[in-house]
N, C-alpha and C positions, 0 to 999 in steps of 0.2 A: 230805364235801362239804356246803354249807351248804345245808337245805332251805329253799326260797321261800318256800314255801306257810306256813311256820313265822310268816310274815311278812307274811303278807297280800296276797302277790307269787305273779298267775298268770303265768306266762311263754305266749310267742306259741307259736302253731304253726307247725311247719319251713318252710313256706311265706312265714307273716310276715315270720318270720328273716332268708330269704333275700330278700324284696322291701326288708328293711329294709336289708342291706348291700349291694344293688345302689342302692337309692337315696343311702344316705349316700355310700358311695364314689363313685357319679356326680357329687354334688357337691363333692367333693373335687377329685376331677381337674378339672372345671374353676375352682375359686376357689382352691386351696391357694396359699398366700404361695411365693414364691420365696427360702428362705435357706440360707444357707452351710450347715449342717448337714444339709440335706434336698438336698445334692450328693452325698455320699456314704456310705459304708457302713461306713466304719470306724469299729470301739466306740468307740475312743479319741474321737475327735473327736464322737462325740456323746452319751456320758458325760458329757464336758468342757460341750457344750449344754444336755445338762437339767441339770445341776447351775446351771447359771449362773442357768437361767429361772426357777428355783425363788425365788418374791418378787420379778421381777425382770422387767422388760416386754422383750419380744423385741427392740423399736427399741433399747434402750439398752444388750443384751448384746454385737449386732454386733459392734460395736469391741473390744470385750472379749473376745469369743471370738475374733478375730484377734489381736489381739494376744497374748492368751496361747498360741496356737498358735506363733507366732513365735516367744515364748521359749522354750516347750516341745515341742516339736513331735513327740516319743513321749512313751514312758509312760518310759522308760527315761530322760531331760529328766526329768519329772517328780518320778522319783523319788529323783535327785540333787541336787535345785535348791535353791539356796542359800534360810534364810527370808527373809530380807530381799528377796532379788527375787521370791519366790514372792507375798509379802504384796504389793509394788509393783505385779507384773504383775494383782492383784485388786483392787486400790488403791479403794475407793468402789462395790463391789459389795454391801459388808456380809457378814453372817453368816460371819467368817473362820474359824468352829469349821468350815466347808466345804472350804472349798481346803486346811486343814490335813490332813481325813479322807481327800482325793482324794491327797494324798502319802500319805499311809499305805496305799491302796489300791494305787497306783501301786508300792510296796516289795513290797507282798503278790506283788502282779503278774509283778513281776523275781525274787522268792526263788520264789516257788509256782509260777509256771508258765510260768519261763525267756523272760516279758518280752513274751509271747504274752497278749492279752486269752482270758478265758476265754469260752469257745463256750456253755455250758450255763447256764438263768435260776440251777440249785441253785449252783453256781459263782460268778455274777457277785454273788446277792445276801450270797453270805458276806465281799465286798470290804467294808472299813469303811467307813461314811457311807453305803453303798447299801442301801436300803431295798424293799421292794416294786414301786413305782411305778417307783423308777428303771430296778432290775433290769429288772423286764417292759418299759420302752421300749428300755433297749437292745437284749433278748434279741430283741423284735416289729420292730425297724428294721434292728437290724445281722443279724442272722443268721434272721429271717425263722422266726422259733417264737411259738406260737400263744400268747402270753403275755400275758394283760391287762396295761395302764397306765394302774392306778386315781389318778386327781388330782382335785381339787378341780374341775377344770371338768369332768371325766367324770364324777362325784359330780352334780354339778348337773343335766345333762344327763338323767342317770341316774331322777335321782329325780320329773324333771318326767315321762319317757317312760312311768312306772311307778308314780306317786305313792305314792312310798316315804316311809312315814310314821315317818320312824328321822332322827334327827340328825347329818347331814351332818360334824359337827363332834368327834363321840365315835367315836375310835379305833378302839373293841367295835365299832360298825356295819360298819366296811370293809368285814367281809367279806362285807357282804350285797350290796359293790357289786361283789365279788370276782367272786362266786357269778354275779348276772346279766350281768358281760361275759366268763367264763369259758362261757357256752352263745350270748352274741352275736357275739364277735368272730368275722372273718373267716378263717379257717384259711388259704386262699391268699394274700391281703395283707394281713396281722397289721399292720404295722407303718403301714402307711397307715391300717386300721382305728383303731387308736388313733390316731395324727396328726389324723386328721378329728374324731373326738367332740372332744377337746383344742380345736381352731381352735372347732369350735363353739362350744362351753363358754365358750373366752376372748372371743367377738365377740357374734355375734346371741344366743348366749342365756347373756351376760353374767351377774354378780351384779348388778349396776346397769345401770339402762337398758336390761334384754337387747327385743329386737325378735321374738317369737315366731311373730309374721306372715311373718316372712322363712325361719325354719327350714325346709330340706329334708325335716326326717322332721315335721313339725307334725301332720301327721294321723296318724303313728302314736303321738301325745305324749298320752296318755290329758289330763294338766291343762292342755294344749291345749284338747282337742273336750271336757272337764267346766268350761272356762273356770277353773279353779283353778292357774290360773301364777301367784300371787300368793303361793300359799300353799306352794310348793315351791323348794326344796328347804328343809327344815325345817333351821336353825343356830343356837343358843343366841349372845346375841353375844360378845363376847371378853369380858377383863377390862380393864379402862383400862392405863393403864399407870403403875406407881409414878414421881411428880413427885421428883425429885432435881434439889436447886442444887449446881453447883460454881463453885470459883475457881478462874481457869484465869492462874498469871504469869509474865507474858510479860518476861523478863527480859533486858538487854541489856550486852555488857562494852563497856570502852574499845576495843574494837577494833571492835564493830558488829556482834559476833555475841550468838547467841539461843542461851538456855539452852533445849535438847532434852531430852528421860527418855524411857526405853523403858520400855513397860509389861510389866511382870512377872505383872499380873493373870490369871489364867487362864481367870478367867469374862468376861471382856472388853476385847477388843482386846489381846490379848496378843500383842505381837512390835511393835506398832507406836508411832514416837516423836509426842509433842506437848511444848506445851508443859506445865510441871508444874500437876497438880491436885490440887485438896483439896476432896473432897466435905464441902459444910455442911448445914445444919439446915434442911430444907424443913418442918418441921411447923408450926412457929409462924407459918411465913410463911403456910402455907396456912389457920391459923386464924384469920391477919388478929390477932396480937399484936404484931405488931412495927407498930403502929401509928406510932409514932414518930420522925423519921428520923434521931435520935441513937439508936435501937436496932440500925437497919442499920449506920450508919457504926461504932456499939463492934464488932459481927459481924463486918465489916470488916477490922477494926484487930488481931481476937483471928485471922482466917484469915491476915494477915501474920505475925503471930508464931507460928501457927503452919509458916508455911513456913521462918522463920528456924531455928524448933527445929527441923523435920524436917530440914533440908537442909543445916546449920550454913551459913549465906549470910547476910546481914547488905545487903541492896539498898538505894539510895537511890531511896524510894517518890513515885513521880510522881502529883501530883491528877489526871491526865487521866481523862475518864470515854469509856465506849463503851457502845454500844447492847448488849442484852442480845442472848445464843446461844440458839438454842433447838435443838434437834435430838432425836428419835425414837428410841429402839428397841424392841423388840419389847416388854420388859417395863421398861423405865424410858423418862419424858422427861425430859431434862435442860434446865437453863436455867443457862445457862454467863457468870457473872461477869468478865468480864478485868480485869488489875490489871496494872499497867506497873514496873516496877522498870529500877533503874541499878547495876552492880557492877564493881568492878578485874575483871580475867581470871583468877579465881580458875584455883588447877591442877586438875585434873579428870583426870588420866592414869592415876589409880589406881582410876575409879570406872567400872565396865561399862555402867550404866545413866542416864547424865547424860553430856551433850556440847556442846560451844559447835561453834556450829552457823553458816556464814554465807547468808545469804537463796539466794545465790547455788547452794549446793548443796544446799538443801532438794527437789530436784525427784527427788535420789538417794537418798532416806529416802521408807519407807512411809508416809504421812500416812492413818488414816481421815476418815471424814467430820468430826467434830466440828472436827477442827484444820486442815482446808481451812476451813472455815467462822469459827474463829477467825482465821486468816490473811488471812483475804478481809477481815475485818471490822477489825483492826489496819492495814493496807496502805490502808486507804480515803485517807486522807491524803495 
């Protein structure tokens, strides 16, 4: 077990302890959110919870966690479920290496332990994609074991209560947040105990904006009463994220339908169709040499042929121009070109990864976010 002291970290005395989880948890019961996951007690359904919340604001999971309940509605759903509606029912959640790990976990489930969620944290946290954090929420909600659920708003919380002078942000730390809520947490309402730091974390004592005035435990929050909320929790900040331009074309036959590709990628967005793209050359742009705007239109002209060589297609190329895409991920931002093109009904019967596609049933294809966003942005018209 990780010693505190190692760390600069005196821990309370048993008395503190316990005035600290009568307080937190008092405020809990009366302010905790009312939502669908915090009705009941089955892992499944709230596996399915924190996976979802993870990057991802509770208002806008709602809908999302119902609905994928609908489609899947055991683990045993889950773990038969076609990709393509797996990907749909996550459709603009992001990070799909998730929902993918939750079917594999889901198979683990049905083969290892005859389709019964596992009772024990040593159990749950050997399911794929479940981590620490997760494990200890399920194991503290659904089955009611004294099992921390170390996250980033508990980390915060953590280090302000403690003035933990370890970086929030380096992996090696965890375990010193491990170490102080493995002697805090509540052994009779584990699962509420963590629930409550969580809500804190995510509200009054935010990353931005937090309200420190407002915290239930403030007087037990050492850079509270040292007035050093400012300086806590200690986080190095991220990396940017590498700028990447693509061409994204938008291609159309005599009969009115759009050329779809599945992506094959496996480091992103794999399983799901848009239209086709070709990543180009962001450096010169970002060094400000393509000064030019006969530099951009030859760029242009060489990203058409090169879709005519990848793709053997040969479109009649439309001058229309559109506003630039921009969209986020975690380590790339893309700023997405559209190009319009015109073609006969080429045959495509032979090809697994390309499809003429009509507007009409695009709602039956997985779209991630970029190509909701290029659709939106073609469709303006």
């Amino acid at each position: 077990m990780t010693n505190l002291k190692e760390y600069g970290i005196v821990m309370w005395d048993e008395e503190k302890i316990a005035s600290f989880r009568r307080t937190l948890l008092s405020w809990y019961d009366q302010e905790k959110r009312d939502l669908p996951w915090r009705r009941t007690k089955n892992p499944y359904k709230i596996w399915i919870s924190e996976i979802m919340l993870q990057q991802t604001q509770v208002q806008t999971v709602i809908p999302y966690y119902e609905k994928f309940l609908d489609c899947f509605p055991t683990v045993a759903d889950l773990a038969a479920a076609d990709e393509e509606k797996l990907l749909k029912a996550w459709e603009g959640l992001g990070y799909y290496s998730r929902v993918r790990n939750m079917q594999k976990a889901a198979q683990q489930i049905v083969s290892d332990f005859q389709g019964e969620f596992p009772a024990s944290y040593e159990k749950i946290v050997g399911l794929k994609g479940i981590g620490p954090y997760t494990a200890g929420a399920i194991a503290s909600i659904a089955f009611d074991l004294p099992e921390p659920a170390v996250d980033g708003n508990v980390m915060r919380v953590l280090a302000r209560l403690f003035e933990v002078d370890y970086d929030i942000g380096e992996a090696k730390n965890r375990k010193i947040f491990q170490a102080l809520m493995e002697v805090l947490i509540d052994p009779n309402r584990p699962g509420d105990f963590n629930q409550a730091l969580m809500d804190l974390g995510s509200d009054i004592e935010s990353a931005k904006n937090p309200r420190p005035e407002e915290s239930p435990v403030r007087f037990f929050s050492a850079a509270y009463l040292h007035g050093t909320m400012a300086k806590y929790p200690i986080k190095r900040p991220k990396k940017k994220p590498r700028p990447v331009q693509v061409q994204a074309f938008i291609i159309r036959n005599e009969n009115g339908d759009y050329l779809l590709e599945k992506n094959k990628d496996s480091r992103l967005l794999e399983g799901f169709w848009s239209f086709p793209l070709i990543e180009t050359s962001f450096i010169a742009q970002q060094l400000n040499l393509l000064e030019d705007p006969a530099d951009n239109l030859l760029e242009t002209l060489s990203q058409k042929s090169a879709f005519e060589e990848n793709y053997q297609l040969k479109p009649l190329w439309s001058d229309k121009t559109f506003a630039l895409i921009k969209h986020t991920f975690s380590h790339q931002k893309w700023q997405i070109e559209l190009v319009e093109g015109l073609l006969p009904a080429a045959d495509l019967s032979e090809n697994e990864t390309l499809r003429w596609v009509s507007a009409a049933h695009f709602a039956s294809y997985p779209f991630a976010a970029p190509q909701q966003k290029m659709l939106a942005e073609y469709m303006k018209d």
